[in-house]
C-alpha positions, -999 to +999 in steps of 0.1 A: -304+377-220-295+343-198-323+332-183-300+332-152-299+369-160-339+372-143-330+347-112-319+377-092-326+390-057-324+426-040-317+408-009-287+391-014-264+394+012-224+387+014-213+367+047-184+354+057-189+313+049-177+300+083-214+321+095-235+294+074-214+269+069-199+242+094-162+229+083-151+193+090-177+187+117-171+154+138-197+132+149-206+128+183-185+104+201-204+068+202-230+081+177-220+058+144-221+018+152-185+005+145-207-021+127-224+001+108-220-004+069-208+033+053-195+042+020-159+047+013-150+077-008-112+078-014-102+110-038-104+084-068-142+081-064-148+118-069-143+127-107-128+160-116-149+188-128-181+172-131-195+166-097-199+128-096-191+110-069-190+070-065-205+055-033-202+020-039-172+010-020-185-001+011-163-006+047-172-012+083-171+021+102-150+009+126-123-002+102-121+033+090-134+059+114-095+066+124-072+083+099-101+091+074-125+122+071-160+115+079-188+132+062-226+127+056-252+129+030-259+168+014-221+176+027-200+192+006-165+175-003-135+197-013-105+183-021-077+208-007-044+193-025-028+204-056-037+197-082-072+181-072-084+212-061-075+229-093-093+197-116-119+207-095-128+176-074-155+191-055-190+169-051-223+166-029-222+134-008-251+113-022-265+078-018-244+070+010-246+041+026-267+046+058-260+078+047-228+079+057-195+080+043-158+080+051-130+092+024-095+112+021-086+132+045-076+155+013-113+162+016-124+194+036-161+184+048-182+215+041-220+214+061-241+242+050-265+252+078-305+258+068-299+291+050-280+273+022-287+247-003-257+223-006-261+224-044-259+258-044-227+260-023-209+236-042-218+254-078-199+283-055-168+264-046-164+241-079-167+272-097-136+281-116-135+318-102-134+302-068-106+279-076-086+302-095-088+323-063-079+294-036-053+285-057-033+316-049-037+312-011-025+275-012+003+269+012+030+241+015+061+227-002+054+222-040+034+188-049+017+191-016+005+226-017-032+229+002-061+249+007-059+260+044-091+260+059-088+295+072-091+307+037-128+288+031-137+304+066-134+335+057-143+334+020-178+356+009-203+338-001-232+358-015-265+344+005-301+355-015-332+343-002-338+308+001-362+304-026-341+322-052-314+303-041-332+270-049-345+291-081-307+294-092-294+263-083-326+250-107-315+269-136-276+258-133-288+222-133-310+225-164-284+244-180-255+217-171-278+190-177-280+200-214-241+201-212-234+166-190-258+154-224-235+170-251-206+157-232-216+126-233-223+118-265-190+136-272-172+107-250-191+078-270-177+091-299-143+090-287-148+056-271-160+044-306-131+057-326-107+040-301-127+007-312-123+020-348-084+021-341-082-010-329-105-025-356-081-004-382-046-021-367-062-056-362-074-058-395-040-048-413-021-071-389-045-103-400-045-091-441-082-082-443-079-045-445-065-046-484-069-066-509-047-088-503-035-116-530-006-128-516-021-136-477-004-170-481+029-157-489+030-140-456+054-155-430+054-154-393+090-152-381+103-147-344+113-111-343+152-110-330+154-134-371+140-101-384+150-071-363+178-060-339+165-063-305+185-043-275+178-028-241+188+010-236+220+020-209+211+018-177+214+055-160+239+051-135+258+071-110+291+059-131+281+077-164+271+112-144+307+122-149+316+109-184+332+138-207+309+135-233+272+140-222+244+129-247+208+133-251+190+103-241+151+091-244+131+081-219+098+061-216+086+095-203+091+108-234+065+084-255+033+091-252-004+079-271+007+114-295+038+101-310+074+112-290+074+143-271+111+161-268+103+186-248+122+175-223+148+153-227+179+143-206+216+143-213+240+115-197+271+100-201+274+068-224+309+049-226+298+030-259+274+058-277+273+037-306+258+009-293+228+031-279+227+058-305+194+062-321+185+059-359+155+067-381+128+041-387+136+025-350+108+016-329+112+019-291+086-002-264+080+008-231+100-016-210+079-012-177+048+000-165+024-002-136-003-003-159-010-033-180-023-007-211+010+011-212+034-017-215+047-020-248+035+012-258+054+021-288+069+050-309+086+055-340+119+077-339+123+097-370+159+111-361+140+141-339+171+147-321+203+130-343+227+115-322+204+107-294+204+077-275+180+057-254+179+043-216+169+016-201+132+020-192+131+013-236+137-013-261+146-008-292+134-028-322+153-022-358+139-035-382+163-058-410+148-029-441+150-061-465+122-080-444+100-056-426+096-017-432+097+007-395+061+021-402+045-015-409+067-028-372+057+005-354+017-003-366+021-039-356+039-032-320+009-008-317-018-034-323+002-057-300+001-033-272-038-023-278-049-054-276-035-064-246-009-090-260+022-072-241+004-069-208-001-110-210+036-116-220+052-092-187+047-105-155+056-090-126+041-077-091+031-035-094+056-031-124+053-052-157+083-059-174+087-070-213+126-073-210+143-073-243+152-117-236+114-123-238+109-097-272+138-123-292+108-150-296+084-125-300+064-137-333+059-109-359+040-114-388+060-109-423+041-097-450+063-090-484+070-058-488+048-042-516+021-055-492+033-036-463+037+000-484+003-008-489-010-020-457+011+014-441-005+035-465-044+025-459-035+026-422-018+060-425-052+066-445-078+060-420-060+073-392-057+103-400-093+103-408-094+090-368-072+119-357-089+146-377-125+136-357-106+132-329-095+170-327-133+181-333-144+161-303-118+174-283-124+208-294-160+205-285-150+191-249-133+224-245-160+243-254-186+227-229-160+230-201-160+269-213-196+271-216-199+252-174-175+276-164-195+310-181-227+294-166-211+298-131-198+329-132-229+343-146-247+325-113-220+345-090-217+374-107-180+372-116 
């Protein structure tokens, strides 16, 4: 039997929430300085599913009292958009700043009169049961689909005595507690075998992860002496209408997981030879807004024959008699993990590599026995990486199922 099984109460009673619970209160006119130093919560600073929120940004009340939800310490924030609200970005406010704070107006500000302890109406509301449920009252065009407040009015909230109710919010935290522990150890892990991946690709880059007698026979040459080097078609209005429509990739379609095809595009392309796609390429990430996904790399492996690429990718063939595709792709992947990429594209929101700057790019050129080898001992302790990897994860979906059965025991569902 849970020990949440024994934290019950005959008097429990069901009530409408908007009866001990105030939604989106505003402060009195004149009551908050416009001086006043409050925290700044925007829906970034609230992390999904586990409760935490960040305080430390810090504004002047006046610079954000208008077009901003304001909220105070032991009020409940709900994020009412899709798909924040179904992450579960829910959160007590905590260690605000003069005890204030001022965030999203994605938020809906939840005040629980005296008869209700905010921890134990936001176990309620972050609850997957609950979600689940405002999910299918959501309203609004799709991407912007909210929560509207009229459903939280009138949602049942089960109200025991205040005692039991501090009783049960006790037992949730121990429980979680234990969990938020597990969890975190579980994310160190992770975190460490990224290092180890990194460590893995650096050292076969440099020569130190076999053992290498030949490290002084290794060249380094500029890549476009070593490799074909070409920007994909640009997707234009023009080629909508060509007769012959082709299956192209996208950098949508590389990811940290190798190439997804599960959905790819078809387009017209005047000069399908020049763009078609061919086993052992590599294709780079032209652009990104993010300095860690620049570069990011893939190996094609003829998933879809006769596909071709577009212009958000470059592609890199390697010349088979100096480099092979697996030791390129393993090297464009230690490029891009390190940073290297993110240094070499410039650019104001949206890094570009272009394919002009890859021509001098400087590859390193071990002979090839070496890079069977070097592959091979990569291809080794990766998998060893991936295999671990898949526990972990595993395990992070367990604790999410075991936060989610130690709700619903608390509510009854």
């Amino acid at each position: 039997m849970s020990r949440l099984d024994v934290v019950e109460s005959p008097t429990t009673e069901a009530v409408p929430m908007d009866s001990v619970v105030d939604f989106n209160p505003k402060p009195t006119r004149g009551s908050i300085p416009d001086d006043l130093a409050v925290s700044f919560v925007p829906m970034a600073a609230v992390e999904a599913g586990s409760g935490r929120l960040d305080p430390t940004q810090v504004r002047r009340y006046g610079e954000v009292k208008k077009g901003f939800t304001t909220f105070r310490d032991g009020d409940v924030l709900f994020a009412k958009i899709t798909p924040c609200m179904e992450n579960g970005k829910m959160a007590i406010a905590r260690e605000l700043r003069n005890g204030v704070g001022c965030g999203s107006t994605e938020f809906h500000v939840l005040r629980p009169r005296n008869a209700v302890d905010p921890r134990y109406l936001y176990y309620f509301v972050s609850s997957a049961v609950f979600r689940r449920e405002a999910a299918q009252h959501m309203t609004g065009a799709v991407g912007q689909r909210r929560v509207p407040l009229s459903f939280l009015r009138e949602s049942v909230l089960g109200v025991p005595a205040f005692d039991v109710e501090q009783r049960i919010c006790a037992e949730i935290v121990t429980q979680l507690s234990r969990l938020d522990v597990a969890v975190a150890n579980l994310r160190r892990v992770k975190a460490n075998l990224a290092r180890y991946k990194g460590t893995v690709l650096r050292d076969a880059i440099e020569g130190r992860l076999i053992d290498s007698s030949a490290r002084a026979s290794w060249s380094v040459a500029p890549l476009a002496s070593v490799a074909n080097v070409q920007l994909g078609q640009q997707r234009a209005p023009v080629h909508a209408d060509a007769v012959v429509q082709l299956p192209y990739i996208r950098a949508a379609n590389v990811t940290w997981n190798g190439l997804d095809v599960t959905d790819v595009k078809t387009m017209g392309f005047p000069n399908p030879d020049r763009y078609r796609l061919q086993a052992g390429d590599v294709l780079l990430a032209e652009a990104s807004g993010s300095a860690k996904e620049v570069g990011k790399p893939v190996l094609w492996n003829d998933e879809i024959p006769g596909a071709c690429y577009q212009k958000t990718l470059i592609r890199v063939r390697a010349d088979r008699k100096a480099l092979t595709p697996q030791f390129v792709f393993y090297y464009f992947l230690h490029t891009c993990l390190s940073g290297a990429f993110a240094k070499l594209a410039p650019g104001v929101g949206i890094l570009h590599l272009t394919a002009e700057r890859m021509l001098d790019w400087p590859i390193v050129v071990p002979p090839l026995a070496e890079q069977h080898r070097i592959v091979a001992e990569v291809d080794r302790r990766l998998s060893i990486v991936r295999g671990v990897a898949a526990e972990v994860d595993a395990n992070l979906k367990r604790a999410e199922a075991l936060r989610r059965a130690v709700l619903a025991k608390a509510f009854g569902a």
